[in-house]
TORPA-4810 file (N, C-alpha, C, O; in nm, 3 decimals):
<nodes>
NODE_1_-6.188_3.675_-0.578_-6.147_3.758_-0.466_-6.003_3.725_-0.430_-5.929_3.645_-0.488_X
NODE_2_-5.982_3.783_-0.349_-5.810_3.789_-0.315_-5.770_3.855_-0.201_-5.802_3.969_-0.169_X
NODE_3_-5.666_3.746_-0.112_-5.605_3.776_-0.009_-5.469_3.839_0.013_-5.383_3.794_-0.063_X
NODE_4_-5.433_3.922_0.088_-5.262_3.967_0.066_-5.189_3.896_0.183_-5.221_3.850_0.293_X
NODE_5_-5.115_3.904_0.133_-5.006_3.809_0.305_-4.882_3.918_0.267_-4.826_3.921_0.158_X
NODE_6_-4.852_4.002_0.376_-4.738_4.098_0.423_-4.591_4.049_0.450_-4.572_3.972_0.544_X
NODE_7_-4.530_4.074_0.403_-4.443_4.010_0.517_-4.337_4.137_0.515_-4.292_4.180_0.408_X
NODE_8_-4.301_4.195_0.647_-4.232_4.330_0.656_-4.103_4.256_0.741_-4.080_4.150_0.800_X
NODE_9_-4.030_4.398_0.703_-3.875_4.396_0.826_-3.887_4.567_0.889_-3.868_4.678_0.838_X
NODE_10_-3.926_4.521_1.018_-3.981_4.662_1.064_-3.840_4.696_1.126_-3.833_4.814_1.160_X
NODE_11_-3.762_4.645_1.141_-3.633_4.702_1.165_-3.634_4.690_1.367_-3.537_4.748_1.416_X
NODE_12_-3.687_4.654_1.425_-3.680_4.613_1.541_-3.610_4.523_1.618_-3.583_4.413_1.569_X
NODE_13_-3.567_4.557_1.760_-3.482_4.425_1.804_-3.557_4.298_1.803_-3.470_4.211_1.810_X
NODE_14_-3.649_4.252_1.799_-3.699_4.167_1.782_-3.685_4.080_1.681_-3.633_3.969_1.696_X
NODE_15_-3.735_4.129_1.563_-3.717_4.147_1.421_-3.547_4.087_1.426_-3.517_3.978_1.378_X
NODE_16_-3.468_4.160_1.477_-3.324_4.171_1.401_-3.269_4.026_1.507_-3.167_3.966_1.474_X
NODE_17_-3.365_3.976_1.655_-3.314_3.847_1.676_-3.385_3.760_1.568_-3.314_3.708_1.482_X
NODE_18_-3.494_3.744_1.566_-3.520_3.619_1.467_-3.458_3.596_1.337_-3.415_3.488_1.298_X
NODE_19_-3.457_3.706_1.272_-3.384_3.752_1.178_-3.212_3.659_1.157_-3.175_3.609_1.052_X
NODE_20_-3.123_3.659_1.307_-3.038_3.579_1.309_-3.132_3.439_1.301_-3.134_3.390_1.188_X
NODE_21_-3.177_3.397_1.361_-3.187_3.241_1.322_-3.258_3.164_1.198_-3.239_3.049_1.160_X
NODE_22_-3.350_3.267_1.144_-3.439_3.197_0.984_-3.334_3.266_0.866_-3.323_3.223_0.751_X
NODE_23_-3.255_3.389_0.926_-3.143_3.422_0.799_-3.257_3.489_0.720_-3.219_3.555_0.623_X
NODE_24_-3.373_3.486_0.739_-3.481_3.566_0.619_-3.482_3.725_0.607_-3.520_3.778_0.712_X
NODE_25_-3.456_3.800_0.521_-3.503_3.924_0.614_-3.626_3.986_0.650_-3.641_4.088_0.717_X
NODE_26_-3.704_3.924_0.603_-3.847_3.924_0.637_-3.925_3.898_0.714_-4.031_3.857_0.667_X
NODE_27_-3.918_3.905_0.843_-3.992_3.840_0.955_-4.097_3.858_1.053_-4.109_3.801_1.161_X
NODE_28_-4.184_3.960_0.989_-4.330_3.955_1.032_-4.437_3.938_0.920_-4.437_3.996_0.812_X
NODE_29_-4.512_3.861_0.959_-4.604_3.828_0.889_-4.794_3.894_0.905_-4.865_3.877_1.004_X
NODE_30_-4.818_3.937_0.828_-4.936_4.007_0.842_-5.070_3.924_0.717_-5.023_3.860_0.623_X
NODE_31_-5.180_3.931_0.725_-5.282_3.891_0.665_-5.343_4.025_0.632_-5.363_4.113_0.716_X
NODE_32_-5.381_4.036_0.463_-5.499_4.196_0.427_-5.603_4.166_0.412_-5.616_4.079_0.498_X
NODE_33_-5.682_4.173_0.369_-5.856_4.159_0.303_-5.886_4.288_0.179_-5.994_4.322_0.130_X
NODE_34_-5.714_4.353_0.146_-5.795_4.465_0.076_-5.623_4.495_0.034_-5.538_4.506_0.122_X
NODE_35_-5.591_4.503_-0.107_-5.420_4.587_-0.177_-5.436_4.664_-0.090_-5.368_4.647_0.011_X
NODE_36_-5.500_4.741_-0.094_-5.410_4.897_-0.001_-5.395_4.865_0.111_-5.351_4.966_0.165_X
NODE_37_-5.404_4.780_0.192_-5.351_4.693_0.351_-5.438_4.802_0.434_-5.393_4.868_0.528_X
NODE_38_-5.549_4.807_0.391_-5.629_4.898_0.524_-5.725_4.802_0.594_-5.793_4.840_0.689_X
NODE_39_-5.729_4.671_0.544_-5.732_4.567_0.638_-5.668_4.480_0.672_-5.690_4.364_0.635_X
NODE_40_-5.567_4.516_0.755_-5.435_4.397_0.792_-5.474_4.365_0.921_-5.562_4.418_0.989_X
NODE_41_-5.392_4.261_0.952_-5.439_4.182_1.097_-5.362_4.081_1.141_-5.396_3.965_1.119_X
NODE_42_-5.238_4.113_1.213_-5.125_4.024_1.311_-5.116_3.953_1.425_-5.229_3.910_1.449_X
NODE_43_-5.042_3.920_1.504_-5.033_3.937_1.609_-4.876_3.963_1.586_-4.794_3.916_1.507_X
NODE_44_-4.868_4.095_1.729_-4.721_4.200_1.751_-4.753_4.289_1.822_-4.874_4.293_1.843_X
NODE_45_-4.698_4.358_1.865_-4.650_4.438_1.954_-4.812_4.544_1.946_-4.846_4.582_1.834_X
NODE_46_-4.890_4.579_2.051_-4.988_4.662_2.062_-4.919_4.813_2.110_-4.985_4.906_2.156_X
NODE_47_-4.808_4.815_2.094_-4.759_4.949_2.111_-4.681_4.979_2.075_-4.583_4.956_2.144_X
NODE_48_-4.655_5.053_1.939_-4.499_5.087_1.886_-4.408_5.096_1.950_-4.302_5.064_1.896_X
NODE_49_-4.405_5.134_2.065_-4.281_5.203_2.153_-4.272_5.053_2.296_-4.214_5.049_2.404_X
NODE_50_-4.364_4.947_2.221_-4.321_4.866_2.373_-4.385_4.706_2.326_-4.495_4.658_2.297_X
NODE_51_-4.211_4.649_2.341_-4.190_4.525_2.253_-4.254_4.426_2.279_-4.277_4.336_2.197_X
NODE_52_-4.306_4.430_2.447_-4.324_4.329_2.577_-4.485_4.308_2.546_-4.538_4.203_2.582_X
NODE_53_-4.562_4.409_2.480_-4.711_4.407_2.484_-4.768_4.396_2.373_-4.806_4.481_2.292_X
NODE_54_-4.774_4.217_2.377_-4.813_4.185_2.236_-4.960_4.102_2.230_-5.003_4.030_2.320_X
NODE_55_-5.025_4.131_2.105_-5.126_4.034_2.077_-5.194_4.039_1.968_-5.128_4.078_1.872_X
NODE_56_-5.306_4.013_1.946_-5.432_4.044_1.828_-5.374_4.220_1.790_-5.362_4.312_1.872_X
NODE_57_-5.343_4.222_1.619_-5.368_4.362_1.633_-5.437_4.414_1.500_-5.387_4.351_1.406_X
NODE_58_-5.512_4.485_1.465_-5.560_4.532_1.345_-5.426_4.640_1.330_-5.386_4.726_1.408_X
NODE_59_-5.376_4.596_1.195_-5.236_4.703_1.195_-5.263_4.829_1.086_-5.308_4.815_0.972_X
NODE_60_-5.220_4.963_1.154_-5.192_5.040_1.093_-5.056_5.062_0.997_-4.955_5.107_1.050_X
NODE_61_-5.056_5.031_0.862_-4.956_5.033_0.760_-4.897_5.127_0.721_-4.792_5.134_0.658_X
NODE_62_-5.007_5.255_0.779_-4.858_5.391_0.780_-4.818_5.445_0.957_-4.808_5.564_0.987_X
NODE_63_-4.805_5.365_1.027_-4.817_5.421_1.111_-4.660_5.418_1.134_-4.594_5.364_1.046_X
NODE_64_-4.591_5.476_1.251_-4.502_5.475_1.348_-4.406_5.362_1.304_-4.309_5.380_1.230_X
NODE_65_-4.449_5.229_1.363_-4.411_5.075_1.382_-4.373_5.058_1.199_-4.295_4.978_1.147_X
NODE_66_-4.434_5.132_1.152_-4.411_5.031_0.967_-4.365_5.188_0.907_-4.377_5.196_0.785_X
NODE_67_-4.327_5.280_0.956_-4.254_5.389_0.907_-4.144_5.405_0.762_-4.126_5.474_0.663_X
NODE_68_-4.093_5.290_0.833_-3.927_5.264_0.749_-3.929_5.123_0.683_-3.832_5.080_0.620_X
NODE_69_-4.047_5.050_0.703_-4.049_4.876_0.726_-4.037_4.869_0.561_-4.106_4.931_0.480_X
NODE_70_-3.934_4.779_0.535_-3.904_4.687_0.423_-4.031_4.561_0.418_-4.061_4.492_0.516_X
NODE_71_-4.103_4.550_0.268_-4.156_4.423_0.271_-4.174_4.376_0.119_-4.136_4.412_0.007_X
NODE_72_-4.260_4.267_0.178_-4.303_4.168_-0.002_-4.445_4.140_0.019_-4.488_4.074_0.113_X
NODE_73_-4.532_4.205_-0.093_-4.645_4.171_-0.063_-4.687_4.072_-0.132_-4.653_4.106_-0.246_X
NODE_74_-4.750_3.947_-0.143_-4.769_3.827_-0.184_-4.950_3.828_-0.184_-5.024_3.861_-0.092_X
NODE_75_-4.989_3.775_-0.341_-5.176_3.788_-0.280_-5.199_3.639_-0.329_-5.109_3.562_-0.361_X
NODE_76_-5.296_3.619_-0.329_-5.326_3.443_-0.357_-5.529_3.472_-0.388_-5.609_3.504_-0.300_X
NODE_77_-5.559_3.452_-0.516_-5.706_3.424_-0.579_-5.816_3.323_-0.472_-5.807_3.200_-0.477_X
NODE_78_-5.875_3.362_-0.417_-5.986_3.270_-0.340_-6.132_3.268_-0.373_-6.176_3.364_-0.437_X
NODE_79_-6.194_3.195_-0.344_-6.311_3.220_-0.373_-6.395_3.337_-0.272_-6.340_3.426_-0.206_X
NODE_80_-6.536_3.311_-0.280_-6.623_3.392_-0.169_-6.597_3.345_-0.068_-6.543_3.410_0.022_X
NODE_81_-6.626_3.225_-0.058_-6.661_3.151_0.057_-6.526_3.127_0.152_-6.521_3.148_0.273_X
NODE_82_-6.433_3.085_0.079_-6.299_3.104_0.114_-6.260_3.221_0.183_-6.190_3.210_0.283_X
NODE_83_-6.311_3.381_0.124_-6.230_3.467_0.217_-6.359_3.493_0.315_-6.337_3.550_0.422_X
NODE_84_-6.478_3.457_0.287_-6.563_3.501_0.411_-6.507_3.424_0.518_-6.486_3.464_0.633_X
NODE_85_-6.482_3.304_0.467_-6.425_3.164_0.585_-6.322_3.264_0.692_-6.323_3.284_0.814_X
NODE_86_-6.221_3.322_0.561_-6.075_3.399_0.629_-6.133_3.461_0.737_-6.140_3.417_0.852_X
NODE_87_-6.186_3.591_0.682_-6.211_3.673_0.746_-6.314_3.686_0.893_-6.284_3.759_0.988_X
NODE_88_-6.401_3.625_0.888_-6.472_3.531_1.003_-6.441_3.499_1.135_-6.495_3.506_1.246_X
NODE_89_-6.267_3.437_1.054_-6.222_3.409_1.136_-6.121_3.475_1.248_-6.083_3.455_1.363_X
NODE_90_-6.097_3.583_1.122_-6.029_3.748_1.213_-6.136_3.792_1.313_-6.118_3.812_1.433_X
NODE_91_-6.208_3.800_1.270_-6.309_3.873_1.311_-6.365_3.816_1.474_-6.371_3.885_1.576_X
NODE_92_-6.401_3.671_1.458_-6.417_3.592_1.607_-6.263_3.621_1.704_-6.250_3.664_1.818_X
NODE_93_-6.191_3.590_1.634_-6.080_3.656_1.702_-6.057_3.779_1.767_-6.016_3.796_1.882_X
NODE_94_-6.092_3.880_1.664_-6.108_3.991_1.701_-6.175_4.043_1.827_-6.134_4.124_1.910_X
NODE_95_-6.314_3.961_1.816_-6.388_4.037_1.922_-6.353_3.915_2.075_-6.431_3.871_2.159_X
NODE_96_-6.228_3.896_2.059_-6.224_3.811_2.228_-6.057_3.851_2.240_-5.983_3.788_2.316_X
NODE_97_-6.015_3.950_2.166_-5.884_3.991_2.140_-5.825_4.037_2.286_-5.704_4.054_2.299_X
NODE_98_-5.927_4.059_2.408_-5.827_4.079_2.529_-5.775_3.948_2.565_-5.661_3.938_2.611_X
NODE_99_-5.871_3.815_2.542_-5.832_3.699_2.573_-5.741_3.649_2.531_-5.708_3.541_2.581_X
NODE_100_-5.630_3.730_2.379_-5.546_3.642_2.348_-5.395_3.708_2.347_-5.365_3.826_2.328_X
NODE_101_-5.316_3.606_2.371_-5.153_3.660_2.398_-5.040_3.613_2.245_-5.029_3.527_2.158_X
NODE_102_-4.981_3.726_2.290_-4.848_3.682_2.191_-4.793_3.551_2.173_-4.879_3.510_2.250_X
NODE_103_-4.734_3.454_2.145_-4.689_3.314_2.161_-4.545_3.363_2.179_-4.488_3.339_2.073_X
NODE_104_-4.477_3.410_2.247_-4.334_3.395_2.276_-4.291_3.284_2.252_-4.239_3.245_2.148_X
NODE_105_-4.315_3.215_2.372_-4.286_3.071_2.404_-4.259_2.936_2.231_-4.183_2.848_2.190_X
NODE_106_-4.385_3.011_2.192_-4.401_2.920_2.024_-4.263_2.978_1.915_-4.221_2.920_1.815_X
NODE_107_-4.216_3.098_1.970_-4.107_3.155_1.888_-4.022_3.054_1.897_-3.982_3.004_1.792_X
NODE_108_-3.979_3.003_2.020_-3.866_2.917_2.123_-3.878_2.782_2.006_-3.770_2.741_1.961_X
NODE_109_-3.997_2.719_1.961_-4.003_2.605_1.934_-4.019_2.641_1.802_-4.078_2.538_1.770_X
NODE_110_-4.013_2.715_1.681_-3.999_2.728_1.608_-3.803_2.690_1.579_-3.758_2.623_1.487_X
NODE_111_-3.717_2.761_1.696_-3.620_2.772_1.631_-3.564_2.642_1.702_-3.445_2.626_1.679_X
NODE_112_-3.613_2.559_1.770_-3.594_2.425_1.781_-3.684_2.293_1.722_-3.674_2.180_1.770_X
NODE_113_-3.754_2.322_1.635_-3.811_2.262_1.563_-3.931_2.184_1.640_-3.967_2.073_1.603_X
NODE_114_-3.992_2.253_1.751_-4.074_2.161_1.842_-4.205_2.226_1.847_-4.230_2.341_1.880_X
NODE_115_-4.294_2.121_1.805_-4.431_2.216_1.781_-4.479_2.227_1.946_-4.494_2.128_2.018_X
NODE_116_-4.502_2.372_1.990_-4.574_2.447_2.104_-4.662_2.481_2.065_-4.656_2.565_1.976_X
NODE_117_-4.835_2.415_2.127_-4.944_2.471_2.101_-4.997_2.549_2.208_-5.036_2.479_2.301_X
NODE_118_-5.010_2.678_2.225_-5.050_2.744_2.319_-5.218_2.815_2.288_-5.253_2.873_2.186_X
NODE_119_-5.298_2.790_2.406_-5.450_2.861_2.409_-5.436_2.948_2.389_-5.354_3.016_2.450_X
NODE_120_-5.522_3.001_2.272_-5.521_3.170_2.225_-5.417_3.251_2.249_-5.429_3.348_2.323_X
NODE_121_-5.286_3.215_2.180_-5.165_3.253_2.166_-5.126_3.219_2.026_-5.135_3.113_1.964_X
NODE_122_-5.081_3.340_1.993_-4.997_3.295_1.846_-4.882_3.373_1.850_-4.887_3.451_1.945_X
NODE_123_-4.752_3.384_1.765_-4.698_3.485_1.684_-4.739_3.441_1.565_-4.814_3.351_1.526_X
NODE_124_-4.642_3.562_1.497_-4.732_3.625_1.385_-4.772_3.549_1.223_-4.873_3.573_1.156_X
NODE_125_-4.662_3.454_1.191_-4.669_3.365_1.115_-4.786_3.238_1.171_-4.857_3.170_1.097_X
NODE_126_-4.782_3.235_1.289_-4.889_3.100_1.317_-5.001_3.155_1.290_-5.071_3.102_1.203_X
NODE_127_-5.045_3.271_1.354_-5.182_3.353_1.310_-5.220_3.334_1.160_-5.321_3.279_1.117_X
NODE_128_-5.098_3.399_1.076_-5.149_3.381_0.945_-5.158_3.213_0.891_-5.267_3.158_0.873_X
NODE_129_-5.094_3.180_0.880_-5.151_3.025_0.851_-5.211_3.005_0.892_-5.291_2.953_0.814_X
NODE_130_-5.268_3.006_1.036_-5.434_2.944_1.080_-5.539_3.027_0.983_-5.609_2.988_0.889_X
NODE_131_-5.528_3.106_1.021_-5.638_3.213_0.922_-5.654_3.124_0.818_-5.745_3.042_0.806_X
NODE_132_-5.548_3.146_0.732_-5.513_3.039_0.579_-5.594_2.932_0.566_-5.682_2.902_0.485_X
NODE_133_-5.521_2.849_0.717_-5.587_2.730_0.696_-5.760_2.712_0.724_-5.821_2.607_0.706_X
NODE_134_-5.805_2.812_0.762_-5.979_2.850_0.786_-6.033_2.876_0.673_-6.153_2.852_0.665_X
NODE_135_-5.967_2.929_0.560_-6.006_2.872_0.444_-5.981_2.814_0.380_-5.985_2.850_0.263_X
NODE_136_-5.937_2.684_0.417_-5.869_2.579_0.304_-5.762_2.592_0.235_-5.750_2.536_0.126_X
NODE_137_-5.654_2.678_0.293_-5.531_2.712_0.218_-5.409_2.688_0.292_-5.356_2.760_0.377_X
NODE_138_-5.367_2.558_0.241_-5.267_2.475_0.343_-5.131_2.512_0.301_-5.077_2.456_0.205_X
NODE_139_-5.069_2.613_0.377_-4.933_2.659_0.285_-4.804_2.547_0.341_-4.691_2.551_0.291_X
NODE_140_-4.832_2.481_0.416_-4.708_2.392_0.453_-4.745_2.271_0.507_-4.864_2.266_0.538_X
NODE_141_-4.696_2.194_0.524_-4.727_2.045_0.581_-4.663_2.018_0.751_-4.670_1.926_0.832_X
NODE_142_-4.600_2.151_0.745_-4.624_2.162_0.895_-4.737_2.231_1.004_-4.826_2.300_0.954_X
NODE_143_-4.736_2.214_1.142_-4.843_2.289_1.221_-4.790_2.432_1.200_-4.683_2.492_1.197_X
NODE_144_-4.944_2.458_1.186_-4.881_2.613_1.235_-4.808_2.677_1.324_-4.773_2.795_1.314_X
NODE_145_-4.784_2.606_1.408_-4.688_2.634_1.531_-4.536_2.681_1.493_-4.455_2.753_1.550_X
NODE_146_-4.534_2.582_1.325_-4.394_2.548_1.309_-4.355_2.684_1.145_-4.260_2.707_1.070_X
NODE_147_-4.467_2.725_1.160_-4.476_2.773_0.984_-4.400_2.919_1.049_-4.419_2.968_1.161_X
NODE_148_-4.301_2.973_0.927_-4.245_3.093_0.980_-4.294_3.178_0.841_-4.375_3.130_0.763_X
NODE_149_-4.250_3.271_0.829_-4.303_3.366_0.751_-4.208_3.376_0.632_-4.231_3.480_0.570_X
NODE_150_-4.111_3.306_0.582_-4.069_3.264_0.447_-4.135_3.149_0.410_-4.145_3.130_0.289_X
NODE_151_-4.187_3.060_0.495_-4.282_2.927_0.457_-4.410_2.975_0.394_-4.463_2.897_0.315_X
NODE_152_-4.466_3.084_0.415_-4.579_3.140_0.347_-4.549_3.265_0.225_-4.642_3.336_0.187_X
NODE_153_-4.397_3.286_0.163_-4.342_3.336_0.083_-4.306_3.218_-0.027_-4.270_3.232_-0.144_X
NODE_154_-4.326_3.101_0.046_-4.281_2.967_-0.040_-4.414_2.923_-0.102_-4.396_2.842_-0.193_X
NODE_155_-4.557_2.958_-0.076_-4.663_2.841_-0.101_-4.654_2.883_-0.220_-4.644_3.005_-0.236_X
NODE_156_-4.656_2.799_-0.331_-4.669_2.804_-0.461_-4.809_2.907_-0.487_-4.776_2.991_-0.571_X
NODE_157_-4.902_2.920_-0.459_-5.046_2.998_-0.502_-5.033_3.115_-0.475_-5.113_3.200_-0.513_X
NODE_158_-4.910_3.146_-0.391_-4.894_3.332_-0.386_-4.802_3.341_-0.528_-4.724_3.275_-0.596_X
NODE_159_-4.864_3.462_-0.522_-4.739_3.546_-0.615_-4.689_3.687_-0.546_-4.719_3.743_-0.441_X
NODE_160_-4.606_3.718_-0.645_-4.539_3.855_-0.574_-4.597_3.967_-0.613_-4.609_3.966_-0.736_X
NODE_161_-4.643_4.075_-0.558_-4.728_4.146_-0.599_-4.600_4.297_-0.630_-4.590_4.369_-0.729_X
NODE_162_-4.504_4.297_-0.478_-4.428_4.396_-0.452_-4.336_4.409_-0.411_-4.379_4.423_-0.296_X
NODE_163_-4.227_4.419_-0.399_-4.099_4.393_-0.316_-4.000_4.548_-0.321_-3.935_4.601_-0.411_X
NODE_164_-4.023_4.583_-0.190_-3.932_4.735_-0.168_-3.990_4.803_-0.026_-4.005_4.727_0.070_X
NODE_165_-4.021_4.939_-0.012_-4.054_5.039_0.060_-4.183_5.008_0.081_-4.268_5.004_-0.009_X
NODE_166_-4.204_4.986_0.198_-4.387_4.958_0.274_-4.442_5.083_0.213_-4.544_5.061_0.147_X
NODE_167_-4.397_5.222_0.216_-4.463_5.354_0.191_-4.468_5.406_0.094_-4.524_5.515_0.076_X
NODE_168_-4.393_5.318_-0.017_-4.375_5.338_-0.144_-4.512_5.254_-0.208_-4.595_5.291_-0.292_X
NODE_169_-4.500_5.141_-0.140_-4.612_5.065_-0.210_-4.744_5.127_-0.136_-4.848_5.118_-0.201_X
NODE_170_-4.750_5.181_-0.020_-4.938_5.273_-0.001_-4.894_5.374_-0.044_-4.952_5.477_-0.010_X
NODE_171_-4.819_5.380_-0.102_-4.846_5.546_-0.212_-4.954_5.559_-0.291_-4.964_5.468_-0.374_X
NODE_172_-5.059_5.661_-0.295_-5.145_5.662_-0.424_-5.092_5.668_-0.584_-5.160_5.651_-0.686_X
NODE_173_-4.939_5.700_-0.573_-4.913_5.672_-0.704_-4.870_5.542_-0.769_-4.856_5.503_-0.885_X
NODE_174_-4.855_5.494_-0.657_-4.841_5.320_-0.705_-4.838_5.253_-0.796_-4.811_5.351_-0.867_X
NODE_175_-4.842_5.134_-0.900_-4.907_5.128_-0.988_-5.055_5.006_-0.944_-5.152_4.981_-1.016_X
NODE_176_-5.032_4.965_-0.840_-5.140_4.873_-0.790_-5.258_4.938_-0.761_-5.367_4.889_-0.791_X
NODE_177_-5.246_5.060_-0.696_-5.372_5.127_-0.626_-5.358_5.265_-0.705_-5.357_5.363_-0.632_X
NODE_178_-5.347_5.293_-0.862_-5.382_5.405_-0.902_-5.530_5.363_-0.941_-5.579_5.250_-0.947_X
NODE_179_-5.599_5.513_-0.971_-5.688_5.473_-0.988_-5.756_5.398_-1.112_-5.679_5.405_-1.207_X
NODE_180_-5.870_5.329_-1.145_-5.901_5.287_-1.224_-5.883_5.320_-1.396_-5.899_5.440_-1.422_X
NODE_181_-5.870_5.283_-1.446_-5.849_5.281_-1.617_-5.978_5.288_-1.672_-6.062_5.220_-1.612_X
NODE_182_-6.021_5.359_-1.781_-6.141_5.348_-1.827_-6.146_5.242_-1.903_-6.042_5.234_-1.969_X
NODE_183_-6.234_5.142_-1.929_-6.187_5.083_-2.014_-6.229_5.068_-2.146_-6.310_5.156_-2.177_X
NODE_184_-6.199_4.972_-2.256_-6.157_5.022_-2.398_-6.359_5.032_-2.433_-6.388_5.048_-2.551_X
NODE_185_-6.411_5.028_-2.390_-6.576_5.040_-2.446_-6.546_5.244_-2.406_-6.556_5.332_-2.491_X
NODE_186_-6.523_5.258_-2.305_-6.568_5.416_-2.303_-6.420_5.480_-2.327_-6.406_5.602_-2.323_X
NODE_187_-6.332_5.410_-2.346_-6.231_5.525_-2.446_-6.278_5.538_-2.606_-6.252_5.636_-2.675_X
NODE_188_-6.347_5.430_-2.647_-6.411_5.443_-2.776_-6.526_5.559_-2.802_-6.538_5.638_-2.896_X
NODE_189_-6.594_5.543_-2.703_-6.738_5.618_-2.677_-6.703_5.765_-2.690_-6.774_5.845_-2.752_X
NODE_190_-6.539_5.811_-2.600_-6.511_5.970_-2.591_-6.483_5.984_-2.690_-6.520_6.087_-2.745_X
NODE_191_-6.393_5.872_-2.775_-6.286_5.946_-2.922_-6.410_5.957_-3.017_-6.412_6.038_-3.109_X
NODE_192_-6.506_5.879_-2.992_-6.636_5.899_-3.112_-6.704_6.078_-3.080_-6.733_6.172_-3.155_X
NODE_193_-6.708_6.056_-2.923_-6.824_6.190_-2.909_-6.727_6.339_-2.954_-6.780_6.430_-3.017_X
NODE_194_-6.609_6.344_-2.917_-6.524_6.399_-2.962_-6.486_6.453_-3.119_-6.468_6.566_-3.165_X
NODE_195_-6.483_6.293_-3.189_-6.447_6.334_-3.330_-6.572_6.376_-3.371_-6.575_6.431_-3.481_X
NODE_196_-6.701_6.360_-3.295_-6.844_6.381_-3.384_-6.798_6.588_-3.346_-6.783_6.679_-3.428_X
NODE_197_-6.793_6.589_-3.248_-6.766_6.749_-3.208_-6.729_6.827_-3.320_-6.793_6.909_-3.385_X
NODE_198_-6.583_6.774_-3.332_-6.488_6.861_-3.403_-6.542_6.904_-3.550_-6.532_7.018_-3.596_X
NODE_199_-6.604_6.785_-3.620_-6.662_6.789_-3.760_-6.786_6.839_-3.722_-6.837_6.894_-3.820_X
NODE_200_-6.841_6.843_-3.644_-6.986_6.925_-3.634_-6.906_7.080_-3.647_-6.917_7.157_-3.742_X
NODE_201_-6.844_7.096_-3.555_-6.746_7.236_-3.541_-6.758_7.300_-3.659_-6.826_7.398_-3.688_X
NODE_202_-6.654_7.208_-3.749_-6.559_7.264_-3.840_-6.654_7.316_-3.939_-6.659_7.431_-3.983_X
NODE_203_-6.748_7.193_-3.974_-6.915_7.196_-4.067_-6.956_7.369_-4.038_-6.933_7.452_-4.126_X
NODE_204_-7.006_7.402_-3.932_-7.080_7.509_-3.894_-6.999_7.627_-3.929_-7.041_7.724_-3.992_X
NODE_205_-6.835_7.601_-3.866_-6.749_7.742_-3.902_-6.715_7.749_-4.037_-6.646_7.840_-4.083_X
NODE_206_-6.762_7.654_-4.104_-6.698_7.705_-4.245_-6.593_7.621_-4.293_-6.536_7.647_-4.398_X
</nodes>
């Protein structure tokens, strides 16, 4: 099984302060459960149009907010148990999601190097490494408090899946999410039932 880790540049003031201090251009971090990102899950902004109202969000990947968004999609091989662990853990989250706030404050100590642990508060890189770390997937040797979202572009067990246009990559023409390939047992099976056709054909017409 297999996890995706997002990491977009949604082009926001937000975005474009942190952006000055990690120098990355990549600076939100998202968790999938599925390539086509129709299960993603942050913490950011609960309203495209309003920067101030942030928290738990199940994200829509074509929406509004990720319109124009530059990213790199990164996936990493887990076991069962591993992404049930992950996901579990979205999920408990999920359902107490009025209870939890943005970590502003944890932004502050990121760019001073000071781990801030705040109650049911994250931004968006701490979220994903906790998740991570709920299944045994330790991408840094720092707290999550401190992990930014090129630190989880660094763990050796991702790879790069994609790097360009957020809307290019949920395109159905993709090459990740086209559809399935037959594979070589029933391309054999047609060219047989096929060539049996043609010589039955040809036999009968003469």
């Amino acid at each position: 099984m297999e996890v995706y880790i997002v990491l977009t540049d949604t082009g926001t003031l937000l975005t474009k302060m942190i952006r000055r201090f990690t120098k990355y251009p990549l600076n939100h971090a998202s968790i999938s459960f599925t390539k086509e990102l129709d299960k993603t899950y942050s913490f950011g902004r609960k309203r495209a149009n309003n920067p101030f109202i942030g928290g738990f969000v199940k994200e829509d990947m074509n929406g509004k907010l990720f319109r124009n968004a530059k990213c790199a999609v990164y996936k990493c091989s887990v076991s069962e148990f591993e992404y049930k662990q992950m996901l579990n853990g979205v999920k408990k989250i999920e359902v107490e999601k009025q209870a939890y706030k943005y970590n502003f404050i944890g932004l502050f100590g990121v760019l001073l190097n000071k781990k801030i642990n705040r109650k049911k508060a994250f931004f968006c890189s701490e979220f994903v490494a906790t998740i991570l770390h709920t299944g045994g997937i330790i991408v840094s040797s720092k707290n999550p408090s401190l992990v930014k979202p090129n630190d989880l572009a660094a763990y050796e067990k991702f790879s790069l899946v994609y790097e360009g246009e957020l809307q290019a990559y949920l395109s159905p023409t993709c090459y990740h999410i086209s559809p399935e390939l037959p594979n070589e047992g029933e391309v054999r099976s047609s060219f047989i039932e096929k060539a049996k056709y043609i010589v039955s054909y040809k036999f009968i017409a003469g």
